[in-house]
N, CA, C and O atoms as a Tripos MOL2 file, in Angstrom:
@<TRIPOS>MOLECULE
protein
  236   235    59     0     0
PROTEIN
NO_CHARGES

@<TRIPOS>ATOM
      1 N          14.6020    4.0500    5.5980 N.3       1 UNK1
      2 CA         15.1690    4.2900    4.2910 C.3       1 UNK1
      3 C          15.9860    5.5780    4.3330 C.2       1 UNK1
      4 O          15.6330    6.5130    5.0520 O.2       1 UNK1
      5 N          17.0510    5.6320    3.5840 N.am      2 UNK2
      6 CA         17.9670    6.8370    4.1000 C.3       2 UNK2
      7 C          17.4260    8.0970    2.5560 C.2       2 UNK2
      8 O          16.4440    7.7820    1.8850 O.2       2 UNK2
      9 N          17.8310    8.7710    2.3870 N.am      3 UNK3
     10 CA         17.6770    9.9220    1.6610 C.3       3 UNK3
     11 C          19.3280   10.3350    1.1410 C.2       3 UNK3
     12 O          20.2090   10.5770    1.9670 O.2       3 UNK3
     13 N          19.5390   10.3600   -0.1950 N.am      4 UNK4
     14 CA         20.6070   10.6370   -0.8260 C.3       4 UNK4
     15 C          20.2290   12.4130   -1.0810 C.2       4 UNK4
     16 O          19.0790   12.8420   -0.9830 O.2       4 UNK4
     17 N          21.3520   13.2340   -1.3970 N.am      5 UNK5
     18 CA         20.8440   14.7440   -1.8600 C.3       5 UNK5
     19 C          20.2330   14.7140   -2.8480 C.2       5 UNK5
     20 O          19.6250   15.7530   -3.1050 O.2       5 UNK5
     21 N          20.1210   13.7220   -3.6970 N.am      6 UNK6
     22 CA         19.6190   14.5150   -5.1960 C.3       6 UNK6
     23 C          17.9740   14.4020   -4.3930 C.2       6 UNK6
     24 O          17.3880   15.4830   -4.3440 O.2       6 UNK6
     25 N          17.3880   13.4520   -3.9130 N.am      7 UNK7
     26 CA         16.2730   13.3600   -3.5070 C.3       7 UNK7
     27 C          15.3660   14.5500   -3.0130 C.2       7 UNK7
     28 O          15.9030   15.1550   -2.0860 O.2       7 UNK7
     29 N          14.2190   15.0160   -3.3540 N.am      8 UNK8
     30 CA         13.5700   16.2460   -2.8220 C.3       8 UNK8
     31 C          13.2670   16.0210   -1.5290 C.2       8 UNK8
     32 O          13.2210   14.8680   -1.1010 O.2       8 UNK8
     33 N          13.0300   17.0640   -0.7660 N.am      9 UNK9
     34 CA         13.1120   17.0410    0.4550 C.3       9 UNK9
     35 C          12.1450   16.8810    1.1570 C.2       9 UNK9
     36 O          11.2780   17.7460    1.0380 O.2       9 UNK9
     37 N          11.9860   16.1930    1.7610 N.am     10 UNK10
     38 CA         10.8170   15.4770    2.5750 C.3      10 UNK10
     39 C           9.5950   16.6530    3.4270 C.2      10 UNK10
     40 O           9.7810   17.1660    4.5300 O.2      10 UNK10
     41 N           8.7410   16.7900    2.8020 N.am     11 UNK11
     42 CA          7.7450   17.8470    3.0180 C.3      11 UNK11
     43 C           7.5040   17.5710    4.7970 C.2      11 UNK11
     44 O           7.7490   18.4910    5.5770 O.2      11 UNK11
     45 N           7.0850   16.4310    5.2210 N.am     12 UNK12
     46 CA          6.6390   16.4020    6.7930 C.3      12 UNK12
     47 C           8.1370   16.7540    7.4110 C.2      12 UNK12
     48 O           8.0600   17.1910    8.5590 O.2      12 UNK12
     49 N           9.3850   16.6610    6.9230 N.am     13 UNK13
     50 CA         10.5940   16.8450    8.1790 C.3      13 UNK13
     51 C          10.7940   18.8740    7.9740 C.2      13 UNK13
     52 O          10.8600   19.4350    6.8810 O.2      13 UNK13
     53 N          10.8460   19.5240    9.2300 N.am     14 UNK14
     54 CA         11.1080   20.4180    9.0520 C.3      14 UNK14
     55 C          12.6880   20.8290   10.0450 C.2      14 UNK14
     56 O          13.1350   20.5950   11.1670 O.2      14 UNK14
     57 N          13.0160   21.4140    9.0510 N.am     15 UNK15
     58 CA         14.7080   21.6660    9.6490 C.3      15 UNK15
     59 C          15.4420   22.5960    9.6320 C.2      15 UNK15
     60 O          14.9440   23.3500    8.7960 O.2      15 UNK15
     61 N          16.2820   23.0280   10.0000 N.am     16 UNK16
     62 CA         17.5310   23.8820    8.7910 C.3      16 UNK16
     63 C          18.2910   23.3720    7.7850 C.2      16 UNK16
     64 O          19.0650   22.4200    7.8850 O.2      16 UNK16
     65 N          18.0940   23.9260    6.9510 N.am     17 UNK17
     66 CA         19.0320   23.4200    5.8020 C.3      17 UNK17
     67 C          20.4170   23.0410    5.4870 C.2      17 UNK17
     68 O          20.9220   22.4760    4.5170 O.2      17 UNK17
     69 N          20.9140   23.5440    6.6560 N.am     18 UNK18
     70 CA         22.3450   22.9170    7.0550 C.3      18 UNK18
     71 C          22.7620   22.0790    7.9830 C.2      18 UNK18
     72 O          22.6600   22.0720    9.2100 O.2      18 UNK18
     73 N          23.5350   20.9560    6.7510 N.am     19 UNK19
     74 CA         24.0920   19.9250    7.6910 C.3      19 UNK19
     75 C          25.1590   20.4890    8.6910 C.2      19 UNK19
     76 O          26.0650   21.2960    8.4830 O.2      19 UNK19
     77 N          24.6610   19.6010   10.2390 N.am     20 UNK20
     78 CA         25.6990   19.1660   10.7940 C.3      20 UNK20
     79 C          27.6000   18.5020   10.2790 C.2      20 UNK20
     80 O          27.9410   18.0260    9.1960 O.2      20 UNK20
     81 N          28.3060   18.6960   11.3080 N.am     21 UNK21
     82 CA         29.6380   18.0850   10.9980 C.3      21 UNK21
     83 C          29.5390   17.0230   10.9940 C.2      21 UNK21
     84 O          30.1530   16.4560   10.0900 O.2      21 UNK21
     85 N          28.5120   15.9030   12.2340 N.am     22 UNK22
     86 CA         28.2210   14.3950   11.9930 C.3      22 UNK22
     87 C          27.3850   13.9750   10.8190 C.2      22 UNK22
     88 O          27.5750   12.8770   10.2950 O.2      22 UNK22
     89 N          26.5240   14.7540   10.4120 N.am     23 UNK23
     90 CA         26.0180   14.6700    9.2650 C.3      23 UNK23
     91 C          26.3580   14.5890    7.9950 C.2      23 UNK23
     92 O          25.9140   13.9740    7.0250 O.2      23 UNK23
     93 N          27.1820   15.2860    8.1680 N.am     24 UNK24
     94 CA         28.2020   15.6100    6.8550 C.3      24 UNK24
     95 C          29.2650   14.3180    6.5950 C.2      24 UNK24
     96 O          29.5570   13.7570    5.5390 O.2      24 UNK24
     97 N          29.7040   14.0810    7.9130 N.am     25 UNK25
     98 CA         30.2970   12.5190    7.7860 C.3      25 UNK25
     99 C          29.6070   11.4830    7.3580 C.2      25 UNK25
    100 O          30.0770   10.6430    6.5910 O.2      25 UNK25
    101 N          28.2480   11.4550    7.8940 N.am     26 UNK26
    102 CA         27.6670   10.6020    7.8850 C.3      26 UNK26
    103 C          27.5210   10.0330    6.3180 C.2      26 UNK26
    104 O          27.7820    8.8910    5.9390 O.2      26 UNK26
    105 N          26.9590   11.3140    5.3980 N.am     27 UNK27
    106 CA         26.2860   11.5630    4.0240 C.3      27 UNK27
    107 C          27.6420   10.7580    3.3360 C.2      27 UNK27
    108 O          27.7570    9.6280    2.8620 O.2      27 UNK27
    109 N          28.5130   11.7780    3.4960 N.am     28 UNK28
    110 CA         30.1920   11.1360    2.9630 C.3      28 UNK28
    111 C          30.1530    9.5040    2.7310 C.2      28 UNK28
    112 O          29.9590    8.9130    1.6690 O.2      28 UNK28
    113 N          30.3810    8.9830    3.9650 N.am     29 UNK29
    114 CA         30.1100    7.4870    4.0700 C.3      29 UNK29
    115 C          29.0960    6.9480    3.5470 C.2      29 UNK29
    116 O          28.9930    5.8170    3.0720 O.2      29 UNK29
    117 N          28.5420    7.5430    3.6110 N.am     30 UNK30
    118 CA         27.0880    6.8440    2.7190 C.3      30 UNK30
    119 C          27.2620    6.4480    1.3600 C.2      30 UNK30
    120 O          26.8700    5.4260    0.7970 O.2      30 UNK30
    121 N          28.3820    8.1150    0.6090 N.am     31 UNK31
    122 CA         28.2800    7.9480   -0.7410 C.3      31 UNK31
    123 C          29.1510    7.2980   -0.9280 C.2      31 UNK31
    124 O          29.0130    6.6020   -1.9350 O.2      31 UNK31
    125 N          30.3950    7.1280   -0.2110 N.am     32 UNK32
    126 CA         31.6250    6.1470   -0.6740 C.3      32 UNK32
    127 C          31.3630    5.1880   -0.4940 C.2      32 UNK32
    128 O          32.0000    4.4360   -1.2320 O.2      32 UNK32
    129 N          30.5360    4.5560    0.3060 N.am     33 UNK33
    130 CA         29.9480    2.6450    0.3650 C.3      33 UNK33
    131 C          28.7440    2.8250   -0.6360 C.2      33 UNK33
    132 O          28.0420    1.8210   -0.7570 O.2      33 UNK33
    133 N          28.4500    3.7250   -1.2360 N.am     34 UNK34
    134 CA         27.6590    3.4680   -2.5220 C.3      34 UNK34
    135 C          28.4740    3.4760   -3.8640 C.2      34 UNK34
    136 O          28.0270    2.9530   -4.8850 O.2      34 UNK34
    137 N          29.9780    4.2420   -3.7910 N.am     35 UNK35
    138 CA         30.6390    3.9920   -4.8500 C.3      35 UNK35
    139 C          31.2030    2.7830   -4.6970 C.2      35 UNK35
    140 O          31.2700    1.9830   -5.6300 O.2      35 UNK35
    141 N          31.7480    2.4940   -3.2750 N.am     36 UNK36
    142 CA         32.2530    1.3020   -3.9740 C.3      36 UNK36
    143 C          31.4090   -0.0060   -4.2960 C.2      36 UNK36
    144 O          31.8800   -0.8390   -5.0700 O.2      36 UNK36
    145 N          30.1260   -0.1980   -3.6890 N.am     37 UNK37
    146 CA         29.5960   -1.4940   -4.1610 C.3      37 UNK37
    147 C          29.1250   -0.8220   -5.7540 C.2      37 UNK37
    148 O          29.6030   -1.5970   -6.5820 O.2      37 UNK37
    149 N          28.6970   -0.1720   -6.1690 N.am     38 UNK38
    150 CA         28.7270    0.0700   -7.5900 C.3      38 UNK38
    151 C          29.7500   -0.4710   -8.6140 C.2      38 UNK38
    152 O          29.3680   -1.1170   -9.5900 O.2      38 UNK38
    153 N          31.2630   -0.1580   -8.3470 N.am     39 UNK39
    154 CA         32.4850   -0.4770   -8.5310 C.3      39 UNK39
    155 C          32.2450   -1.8960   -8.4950 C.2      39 UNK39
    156 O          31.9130   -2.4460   -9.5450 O.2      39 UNK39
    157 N          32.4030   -2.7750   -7.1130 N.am     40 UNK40
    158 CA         32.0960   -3.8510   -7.2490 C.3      40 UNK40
    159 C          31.1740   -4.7340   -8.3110 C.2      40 UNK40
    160 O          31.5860   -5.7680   -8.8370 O.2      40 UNK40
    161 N          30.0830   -4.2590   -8.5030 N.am     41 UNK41
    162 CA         28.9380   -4.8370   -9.2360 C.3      41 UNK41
    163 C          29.8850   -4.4450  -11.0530 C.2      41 UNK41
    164 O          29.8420   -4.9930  -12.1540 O.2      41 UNK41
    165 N          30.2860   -3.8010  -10.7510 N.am     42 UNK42
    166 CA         31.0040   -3.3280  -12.4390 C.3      42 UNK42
    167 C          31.6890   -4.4600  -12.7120 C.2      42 UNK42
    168 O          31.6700   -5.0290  -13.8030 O.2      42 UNK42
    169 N          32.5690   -4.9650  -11.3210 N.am     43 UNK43
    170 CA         34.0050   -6.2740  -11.7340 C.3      43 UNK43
    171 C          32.8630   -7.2950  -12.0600 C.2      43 UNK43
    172 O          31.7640   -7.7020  -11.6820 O.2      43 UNK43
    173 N          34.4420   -7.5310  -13.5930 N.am     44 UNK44
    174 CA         35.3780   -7.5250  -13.8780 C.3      44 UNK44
    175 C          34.6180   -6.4060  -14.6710 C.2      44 UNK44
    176 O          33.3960   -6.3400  -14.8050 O.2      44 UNK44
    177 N          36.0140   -5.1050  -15.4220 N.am     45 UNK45
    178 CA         35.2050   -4.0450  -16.0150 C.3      45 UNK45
    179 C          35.1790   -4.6610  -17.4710 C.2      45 UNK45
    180 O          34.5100   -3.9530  -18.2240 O.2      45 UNK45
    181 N          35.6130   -5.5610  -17.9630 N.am     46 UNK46
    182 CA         35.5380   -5.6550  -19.6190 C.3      46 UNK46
    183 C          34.4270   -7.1900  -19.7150 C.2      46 UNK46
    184 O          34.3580   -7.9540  -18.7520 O.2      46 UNK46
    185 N          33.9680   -7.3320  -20.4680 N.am     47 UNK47
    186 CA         33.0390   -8.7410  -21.3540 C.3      47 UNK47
    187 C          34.0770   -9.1730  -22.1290 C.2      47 UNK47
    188 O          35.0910   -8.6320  -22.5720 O.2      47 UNK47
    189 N          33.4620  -10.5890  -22.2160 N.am     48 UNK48
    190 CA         34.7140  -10.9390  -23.2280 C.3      48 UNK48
    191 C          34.4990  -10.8360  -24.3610 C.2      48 UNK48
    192 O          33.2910  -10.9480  -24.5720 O.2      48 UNK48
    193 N          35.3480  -10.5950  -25.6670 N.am     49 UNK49
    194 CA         35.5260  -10.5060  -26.4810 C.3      49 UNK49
    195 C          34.2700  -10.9400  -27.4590 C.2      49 UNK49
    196 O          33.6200  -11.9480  -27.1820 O.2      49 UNK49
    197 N          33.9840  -10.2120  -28.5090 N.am     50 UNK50
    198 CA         32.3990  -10.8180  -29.3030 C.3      50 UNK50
    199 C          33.2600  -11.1900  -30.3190 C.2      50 UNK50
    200 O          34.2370  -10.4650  -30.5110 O.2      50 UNK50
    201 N          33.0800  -12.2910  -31.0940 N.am     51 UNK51
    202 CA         33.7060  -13.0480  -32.3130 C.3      51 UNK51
    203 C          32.9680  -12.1570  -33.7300 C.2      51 UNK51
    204 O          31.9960  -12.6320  -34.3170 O.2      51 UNK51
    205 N          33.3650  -11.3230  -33.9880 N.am     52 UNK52
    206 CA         32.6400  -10.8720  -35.4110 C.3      52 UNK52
    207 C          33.3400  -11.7790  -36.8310 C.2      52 UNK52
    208 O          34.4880  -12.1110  -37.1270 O.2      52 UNK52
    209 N          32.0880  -11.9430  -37.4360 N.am     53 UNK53
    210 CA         32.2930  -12.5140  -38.7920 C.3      53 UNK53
    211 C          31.2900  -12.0970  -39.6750 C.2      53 UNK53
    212 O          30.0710  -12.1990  -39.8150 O.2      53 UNK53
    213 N          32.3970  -11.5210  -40.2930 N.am     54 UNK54
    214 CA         31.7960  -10.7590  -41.5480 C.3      54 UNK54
    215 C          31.1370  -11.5970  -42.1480 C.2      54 UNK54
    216 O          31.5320  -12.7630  -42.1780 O.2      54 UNK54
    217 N          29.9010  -11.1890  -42.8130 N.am     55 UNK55
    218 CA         29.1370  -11.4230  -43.7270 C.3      55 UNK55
    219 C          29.4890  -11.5560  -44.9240 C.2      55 UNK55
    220 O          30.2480  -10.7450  -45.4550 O.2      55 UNK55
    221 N          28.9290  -12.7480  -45.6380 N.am     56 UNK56
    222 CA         29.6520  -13.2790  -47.2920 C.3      56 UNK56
    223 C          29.2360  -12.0260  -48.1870 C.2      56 UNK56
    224 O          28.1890  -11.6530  -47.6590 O.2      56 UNK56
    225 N          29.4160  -11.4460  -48.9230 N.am     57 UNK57
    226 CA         29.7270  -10.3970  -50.1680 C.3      57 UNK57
    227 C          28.2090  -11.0420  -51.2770 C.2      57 UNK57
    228 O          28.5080  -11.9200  -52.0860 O.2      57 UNK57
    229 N          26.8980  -10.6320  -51.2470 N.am     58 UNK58
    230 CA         26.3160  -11.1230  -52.1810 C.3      58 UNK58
    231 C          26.9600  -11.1130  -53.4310 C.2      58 UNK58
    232 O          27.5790  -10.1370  -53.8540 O.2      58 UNK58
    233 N          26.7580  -12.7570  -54.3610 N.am     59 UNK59
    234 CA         26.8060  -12.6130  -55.5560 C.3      59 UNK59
    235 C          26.4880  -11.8320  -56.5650 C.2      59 UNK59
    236 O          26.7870  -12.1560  -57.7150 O.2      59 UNK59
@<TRIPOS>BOND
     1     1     2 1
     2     2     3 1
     3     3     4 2
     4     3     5 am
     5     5     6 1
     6     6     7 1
     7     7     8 2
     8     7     9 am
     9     9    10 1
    10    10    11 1
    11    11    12 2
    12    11    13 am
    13    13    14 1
    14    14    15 1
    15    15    16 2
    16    15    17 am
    17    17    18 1
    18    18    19 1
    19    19    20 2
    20    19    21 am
    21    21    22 1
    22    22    23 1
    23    23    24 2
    24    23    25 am
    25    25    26 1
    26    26    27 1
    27    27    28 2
    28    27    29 am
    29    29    30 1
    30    30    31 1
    31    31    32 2
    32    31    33 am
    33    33    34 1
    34    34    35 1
    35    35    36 2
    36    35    37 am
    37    37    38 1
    38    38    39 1
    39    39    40 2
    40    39    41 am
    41    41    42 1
    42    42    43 1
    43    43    44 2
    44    43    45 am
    45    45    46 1
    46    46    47 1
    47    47    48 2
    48    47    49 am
    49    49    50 1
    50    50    51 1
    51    51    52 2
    52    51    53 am
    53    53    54 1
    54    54    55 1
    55    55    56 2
    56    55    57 am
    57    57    58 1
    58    58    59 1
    59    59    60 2
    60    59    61 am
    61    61    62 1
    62    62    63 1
    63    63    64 2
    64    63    65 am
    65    65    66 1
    66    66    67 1
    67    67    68 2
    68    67    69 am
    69    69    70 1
    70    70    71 1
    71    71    72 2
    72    71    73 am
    73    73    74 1
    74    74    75 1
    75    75    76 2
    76    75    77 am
    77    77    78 1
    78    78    79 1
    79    79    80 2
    80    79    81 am
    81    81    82 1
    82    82    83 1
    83    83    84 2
    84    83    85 am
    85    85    86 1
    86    86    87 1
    87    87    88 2
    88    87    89 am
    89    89    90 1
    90    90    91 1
    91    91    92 2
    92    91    93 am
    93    93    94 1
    94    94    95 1
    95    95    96 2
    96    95    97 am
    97    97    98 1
    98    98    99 1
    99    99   100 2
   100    99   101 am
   101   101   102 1
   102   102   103 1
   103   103   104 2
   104   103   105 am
   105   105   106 1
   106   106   107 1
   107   107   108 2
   108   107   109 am
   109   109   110 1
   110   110   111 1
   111   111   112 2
   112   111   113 am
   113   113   114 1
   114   114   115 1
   115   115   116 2
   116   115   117 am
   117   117   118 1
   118   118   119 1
   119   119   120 2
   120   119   121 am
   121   121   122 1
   122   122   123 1
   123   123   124 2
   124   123   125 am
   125   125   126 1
   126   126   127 1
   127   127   128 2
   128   127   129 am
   129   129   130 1
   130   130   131 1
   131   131   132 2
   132   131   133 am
   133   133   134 1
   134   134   135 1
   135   135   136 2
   136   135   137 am
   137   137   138 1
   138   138   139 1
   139   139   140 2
   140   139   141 am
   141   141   142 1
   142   142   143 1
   143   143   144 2
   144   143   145 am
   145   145   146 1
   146   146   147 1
   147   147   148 2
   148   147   149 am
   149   149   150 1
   150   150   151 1
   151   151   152 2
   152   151   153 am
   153   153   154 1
   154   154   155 1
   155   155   156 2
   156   155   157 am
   157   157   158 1
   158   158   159 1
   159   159   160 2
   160   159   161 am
   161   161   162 1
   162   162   163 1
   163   163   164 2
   164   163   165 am
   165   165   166 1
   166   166   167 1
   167   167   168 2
   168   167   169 am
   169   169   170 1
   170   170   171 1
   171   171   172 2
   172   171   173 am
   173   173   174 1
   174   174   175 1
   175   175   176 2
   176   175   177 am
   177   177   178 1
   178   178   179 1
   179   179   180 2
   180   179   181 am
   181   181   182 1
   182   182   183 1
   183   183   184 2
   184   183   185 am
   185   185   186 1
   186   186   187 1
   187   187   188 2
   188   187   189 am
   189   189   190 1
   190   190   191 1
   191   191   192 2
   192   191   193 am
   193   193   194 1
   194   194   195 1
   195   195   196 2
   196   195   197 am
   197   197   198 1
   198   198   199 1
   199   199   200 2
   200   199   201 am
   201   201   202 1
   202   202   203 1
   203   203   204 2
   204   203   205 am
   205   205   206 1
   206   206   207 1
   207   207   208 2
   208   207   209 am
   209   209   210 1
   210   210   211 1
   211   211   212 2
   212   211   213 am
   213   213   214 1
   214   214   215 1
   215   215   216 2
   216   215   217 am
   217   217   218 1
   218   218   219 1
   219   219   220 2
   220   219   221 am
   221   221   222 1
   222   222   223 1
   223   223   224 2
   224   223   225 am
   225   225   226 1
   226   226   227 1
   227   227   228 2
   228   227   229 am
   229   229   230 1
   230   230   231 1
   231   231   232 2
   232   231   233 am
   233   233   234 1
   234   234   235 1
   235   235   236 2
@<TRIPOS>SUBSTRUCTURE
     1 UNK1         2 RESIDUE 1 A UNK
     2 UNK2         6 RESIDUE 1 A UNK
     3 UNK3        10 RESIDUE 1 A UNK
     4 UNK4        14 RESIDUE 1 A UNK
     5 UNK5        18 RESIDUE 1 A UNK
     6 UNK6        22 RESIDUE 1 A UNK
     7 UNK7        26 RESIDUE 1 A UNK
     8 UNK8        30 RESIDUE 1 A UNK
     9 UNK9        34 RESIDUE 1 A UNK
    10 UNK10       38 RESIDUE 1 A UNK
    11 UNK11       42 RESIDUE 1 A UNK
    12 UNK12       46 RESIDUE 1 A UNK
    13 UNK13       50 RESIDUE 1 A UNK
    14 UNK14       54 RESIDUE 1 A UNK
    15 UNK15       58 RESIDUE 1 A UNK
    16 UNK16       62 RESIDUE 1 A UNK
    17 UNK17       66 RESIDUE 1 A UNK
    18 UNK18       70 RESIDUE 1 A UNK
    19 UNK19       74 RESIDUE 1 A UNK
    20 UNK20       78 RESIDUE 1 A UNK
    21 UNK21       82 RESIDUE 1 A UNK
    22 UNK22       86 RESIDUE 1 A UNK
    23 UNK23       90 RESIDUE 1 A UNK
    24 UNK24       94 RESIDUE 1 A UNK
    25 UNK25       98 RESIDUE 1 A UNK
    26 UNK26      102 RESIDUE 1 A UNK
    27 UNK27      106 RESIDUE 1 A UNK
    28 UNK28      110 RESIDUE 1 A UNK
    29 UNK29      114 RESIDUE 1 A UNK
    30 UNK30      118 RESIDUE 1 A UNK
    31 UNK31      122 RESIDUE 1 A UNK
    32 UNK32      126 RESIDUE 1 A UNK
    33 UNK33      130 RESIDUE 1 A UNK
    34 UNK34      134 RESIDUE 1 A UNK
    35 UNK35      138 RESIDUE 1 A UNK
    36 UNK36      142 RESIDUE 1 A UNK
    37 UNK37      146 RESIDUE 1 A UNK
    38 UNK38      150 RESIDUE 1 A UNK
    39 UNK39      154 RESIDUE 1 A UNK
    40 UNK40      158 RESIDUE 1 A UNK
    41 UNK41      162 RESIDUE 1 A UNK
    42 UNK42      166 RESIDUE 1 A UNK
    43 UNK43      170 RESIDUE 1 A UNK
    44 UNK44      174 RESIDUE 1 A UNK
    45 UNK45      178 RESIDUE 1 A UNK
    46 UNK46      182 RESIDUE 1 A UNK
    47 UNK47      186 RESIDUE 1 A UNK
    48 UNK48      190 RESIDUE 1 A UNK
    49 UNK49      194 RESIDUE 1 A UNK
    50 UNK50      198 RESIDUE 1 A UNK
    51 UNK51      202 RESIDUE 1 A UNK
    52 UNK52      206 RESIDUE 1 A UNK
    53 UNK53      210 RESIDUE 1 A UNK
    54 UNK54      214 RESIDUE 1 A UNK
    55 UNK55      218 RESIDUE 1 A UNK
    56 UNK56      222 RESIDUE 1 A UNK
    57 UNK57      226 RESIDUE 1 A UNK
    58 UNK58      230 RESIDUE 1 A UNK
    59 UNK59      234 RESIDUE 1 A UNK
């Protein structure tokens, strides 16, 4: 399972806190194939149209 940043940081991995340059690519790619299937799942961006009809005016 991969780890996005917002995620807290995994207590058993111990590290430095700074990414690598492959790392840094890596994360990148990660988030842009998460924007775009997001994007995807959005198409088409509009619903169609809801038919409103007003309600008759009580007597």
């Amino acid at each position: 399972m991969s780890r996005d940043r917002k995620d807290p940081p995994d207590p058993t991995e111990e590290r430095d806190a700074r990414e690598t340059l492959q790392e840094r690519r890596e994360r990148k790619q990660h988030e842009s194939e998460n924007h775009d299937e997001a994007l995807e799942e959005t198409f088409p961006a509009s619903d169609p149209v809801s038919p409103f009809v007003p309600a008759k005016t009580p007597d």
